[in-house]
C-alpha positions in Angstrom: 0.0 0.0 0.0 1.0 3.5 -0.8 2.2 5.6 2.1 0.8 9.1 1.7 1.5 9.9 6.1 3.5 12.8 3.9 0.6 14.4 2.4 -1.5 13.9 5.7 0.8 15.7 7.6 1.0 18.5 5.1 -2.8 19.0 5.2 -2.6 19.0 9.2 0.0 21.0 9.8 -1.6 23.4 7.2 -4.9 23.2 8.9 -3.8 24.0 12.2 -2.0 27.1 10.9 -4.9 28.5 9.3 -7.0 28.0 13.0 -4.0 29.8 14.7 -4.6 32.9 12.1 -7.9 32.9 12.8 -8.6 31.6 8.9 -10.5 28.7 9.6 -12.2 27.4 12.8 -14.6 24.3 14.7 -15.2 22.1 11.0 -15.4 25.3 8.6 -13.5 25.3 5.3 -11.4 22.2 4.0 -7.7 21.8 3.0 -6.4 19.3 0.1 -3.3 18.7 -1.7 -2.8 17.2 -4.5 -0.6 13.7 -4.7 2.9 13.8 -7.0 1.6 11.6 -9.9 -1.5 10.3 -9.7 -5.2 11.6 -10.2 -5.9 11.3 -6.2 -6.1 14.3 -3.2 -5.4 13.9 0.2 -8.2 16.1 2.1 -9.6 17.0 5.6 -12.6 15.0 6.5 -16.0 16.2 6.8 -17.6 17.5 10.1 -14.3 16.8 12.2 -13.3 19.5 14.3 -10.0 20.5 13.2 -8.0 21.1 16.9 -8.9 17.5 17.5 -7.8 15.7 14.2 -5.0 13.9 14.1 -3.0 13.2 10.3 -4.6 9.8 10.2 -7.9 11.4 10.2 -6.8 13.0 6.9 -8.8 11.3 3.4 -7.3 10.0 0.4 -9.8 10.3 -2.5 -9.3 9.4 -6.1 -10.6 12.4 -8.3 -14.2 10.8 -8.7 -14.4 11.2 -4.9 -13.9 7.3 -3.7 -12.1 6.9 -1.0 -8.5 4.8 -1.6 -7.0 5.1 2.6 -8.7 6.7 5.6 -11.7 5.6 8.1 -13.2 9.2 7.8 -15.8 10.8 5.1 -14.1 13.5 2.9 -14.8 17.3 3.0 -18.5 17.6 1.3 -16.7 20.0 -0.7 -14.0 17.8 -1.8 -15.6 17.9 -5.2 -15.1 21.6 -5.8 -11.3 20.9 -5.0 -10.7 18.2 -7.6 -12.7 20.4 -10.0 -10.0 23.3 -9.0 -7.3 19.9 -9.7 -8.7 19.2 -13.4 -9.1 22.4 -14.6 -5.7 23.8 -13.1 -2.9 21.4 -14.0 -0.3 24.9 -12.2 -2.3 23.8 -8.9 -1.4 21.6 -6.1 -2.8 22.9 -3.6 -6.2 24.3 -2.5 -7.7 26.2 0.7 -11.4 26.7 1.3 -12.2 29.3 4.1 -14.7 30.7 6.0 -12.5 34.1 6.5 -14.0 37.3 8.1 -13.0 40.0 5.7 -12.9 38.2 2.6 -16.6 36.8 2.7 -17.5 40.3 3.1 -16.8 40.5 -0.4 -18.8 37.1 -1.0 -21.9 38.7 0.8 -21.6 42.2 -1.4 -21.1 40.1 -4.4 -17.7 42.2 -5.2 -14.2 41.2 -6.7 -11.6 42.6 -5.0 -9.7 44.8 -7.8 -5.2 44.7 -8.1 -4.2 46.8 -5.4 -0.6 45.5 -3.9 2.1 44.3 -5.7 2.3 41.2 -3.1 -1.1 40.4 -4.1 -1.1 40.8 -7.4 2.2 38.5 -7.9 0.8 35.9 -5.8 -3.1 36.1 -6.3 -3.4 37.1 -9.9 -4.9 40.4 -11.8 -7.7 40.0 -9.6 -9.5 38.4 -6.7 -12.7 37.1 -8.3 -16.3 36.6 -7.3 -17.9 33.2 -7.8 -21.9 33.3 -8.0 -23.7 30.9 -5.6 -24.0 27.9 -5.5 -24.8 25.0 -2.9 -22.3 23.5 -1.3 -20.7 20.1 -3.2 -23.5 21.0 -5.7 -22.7 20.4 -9.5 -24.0 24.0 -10.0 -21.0 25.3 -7.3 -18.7 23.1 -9.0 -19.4 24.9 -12.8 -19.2 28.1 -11.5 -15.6 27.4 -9.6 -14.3 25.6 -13.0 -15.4 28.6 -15.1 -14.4 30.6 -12.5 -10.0 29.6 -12.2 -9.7 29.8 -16.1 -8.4 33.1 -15.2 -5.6 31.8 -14.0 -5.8 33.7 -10.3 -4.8 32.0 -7.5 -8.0 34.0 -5.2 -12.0 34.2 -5.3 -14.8 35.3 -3.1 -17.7 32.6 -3.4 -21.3 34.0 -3.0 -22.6 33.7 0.4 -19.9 31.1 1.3 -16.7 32.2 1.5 -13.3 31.9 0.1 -10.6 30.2 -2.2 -7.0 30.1 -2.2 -4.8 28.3 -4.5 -1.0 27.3 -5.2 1.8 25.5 -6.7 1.9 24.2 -2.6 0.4 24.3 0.4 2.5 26.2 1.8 2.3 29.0 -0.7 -1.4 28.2 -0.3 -1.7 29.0 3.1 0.5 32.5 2.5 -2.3 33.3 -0.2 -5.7 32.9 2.1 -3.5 35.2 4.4 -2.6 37.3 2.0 -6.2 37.5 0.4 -7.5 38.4 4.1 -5.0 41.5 4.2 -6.2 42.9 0.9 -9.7 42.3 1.8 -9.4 44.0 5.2 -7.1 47.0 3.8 -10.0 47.5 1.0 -13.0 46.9 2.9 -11.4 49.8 5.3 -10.7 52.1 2.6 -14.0 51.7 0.9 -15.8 52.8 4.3 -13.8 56.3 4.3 -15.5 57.6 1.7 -12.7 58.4 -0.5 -11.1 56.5 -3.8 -9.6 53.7 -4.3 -6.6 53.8 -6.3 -5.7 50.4 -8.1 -2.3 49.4 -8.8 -1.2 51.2 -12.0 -1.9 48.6 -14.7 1.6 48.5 -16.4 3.2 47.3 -13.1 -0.1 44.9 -12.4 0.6 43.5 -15.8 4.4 43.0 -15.0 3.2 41.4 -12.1 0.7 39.1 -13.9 3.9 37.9 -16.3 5.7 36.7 -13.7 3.0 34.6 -12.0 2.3 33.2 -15.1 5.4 31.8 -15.7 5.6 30.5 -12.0 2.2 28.6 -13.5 4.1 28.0 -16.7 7.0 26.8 -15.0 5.1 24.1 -12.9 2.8 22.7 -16.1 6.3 21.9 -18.3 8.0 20.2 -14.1 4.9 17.9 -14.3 5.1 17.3 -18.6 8.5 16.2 -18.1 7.9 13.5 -15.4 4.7 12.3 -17.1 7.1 12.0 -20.9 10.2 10.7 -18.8 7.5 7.8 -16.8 6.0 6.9 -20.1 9.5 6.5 -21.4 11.2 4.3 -18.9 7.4 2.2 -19.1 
C-alpha cells in the first residue's frame, strides 16, 4: 500500500496554521493537496473538528471522490477541490475558508480589484467573485471551473466564502493570508469615503507575467515527469 502519512501531515500542519490565524475554525472550510503523480487528493474530513484531528484522520480520495485510505468521510466539498485539480494542471494545492474579511466580499457580491504588488504577484490580476451555488452542488462546481480559467490564484464565493490556490500548500496557506489582508485593507478604505486607487496597470501586468510563468514553470515540471514515466514504461 502507498504511504501518503506525507501528504497527511501537510494538510494537518496546514490546517492548524490556518486555526491559529484565525482563517479557519470548529469544522469550517477544508484543505487538500494534490498527490505527485497520480489523479488522487489527500483532504480533511468532513464535520471533524479541526483542533482534535490527528494526520490519520486526513482522506485519500481518487478524483471521482472514492475513498482509496482513511476511516473518515471526505470534505463535502472535496468535489469543488478536484474540480480546481482538473481544470488547473499549475495547482497543487487548495484552501477553502470561511475568512472574516474576505466573505464580506462574498456577501456584497464584489471582486476585490489589483491593489498591492504582493497580491497581485501571488493572487493574480484580480480576486474574483464566484456566484452561488450550494455546497458540493454540481452548479457550485461549474461556477468554480469557469471561474480559475483566469488563471488567479483567489475568489470570493457567493454567500460562502473563500478560495486560495498554489503550486503548494504552503504558498497556499500564505495566499488565504494574503487574500485576508487585501480584503481588510480595502473593505477599510471603501468605508472612508474616499477613492480607491488600483495598482497602475503596467506594473499589475508585470506582475501578472511573472505569476504566469511560475504557473508555466510548474505545467512543463509535471510534462516532463509524465514523458520521462511513459519512457522508462
Amino acid at each position: 500500500m502507498a504511504d501518503y502519512s506525507e501528504y497527511r501531515k501537510q494538510v494537518l500542519d496546514t490546517t492548524l496554521k490556518l486555526v491559529e490565524r484565525g482563517l479557519m475554525a470548529a469544522t469550517g472550510g477544508n484543505v487538500s493537496v494534490r498527490i505527485e503523480g497520480a489523479d488522487l487528493v489527500a483532504v480533511t474530513p468532513s464535520s471533524k473538528d479541526y483542533t482534535e484531528m490527528a494526520a490519520e484522520d486526513i482522506c485519500i480520495c481518487d478524483f471521482d471522490r472514492k475513498i482509496v485510505d482513511g476511516e473518515f468521510a471526505p470534505s463535502v466539498e472535496t468535489g469543488m477541490h478536484i474540480s480546481v485539480y482538473k481544470a488547473r494542471p499549475d495547482v497543487n494545492a487548495v484552501i477553502h475558508t470561511h475568512q472574516v474579511h474576505a466573505s464580506v466580499f462574498a456577501l456584497i457580491q464584489s471582486p476585490i480589484p489589483a491593489l498591492f504588488d504582493e497580491q497581485v504577484v501571488n493572487l493574480g490580476k484580480e480576486v474574483a467573485f464566484v456566484p452561488y451555488g450550494l455546497s458540493g452542488s454540481s452548479d457550485l462546481l461549474n461556477n468554480i471551473t469557469a471561474a480559475v480559467a483566469n488563471k488567479c490564484n483567489a475568489y470570493v464565493l457567493q454567500n460562502h466564502g473563500a478560495l486560495s490556490l498554489a503550486v503548494d500548500l504552503d504558498q497556499a496557506a500564505r495566499n488565504a493570508m494574503i487574500l485576508e489582508k487585501v480584503a481588510q485593507v480595502y473593505y477599510m478604505a471603501l468605508t472612508s469615503g474616499k477613492e480607491v486607487t488600483p495598482l497602475p496597470q503596467q506594473m499589475a501586468d508585470v506582475l501578472v507575467f511573472l505569476l504566469d510563468g511560475k504557473q508555466k514553470a510548474e505545467i512543463k515540471r509535471k510534462e516532463k515527469i509524465k514523458a520521462d514515466k511513459e519512457q522508462k514504461s
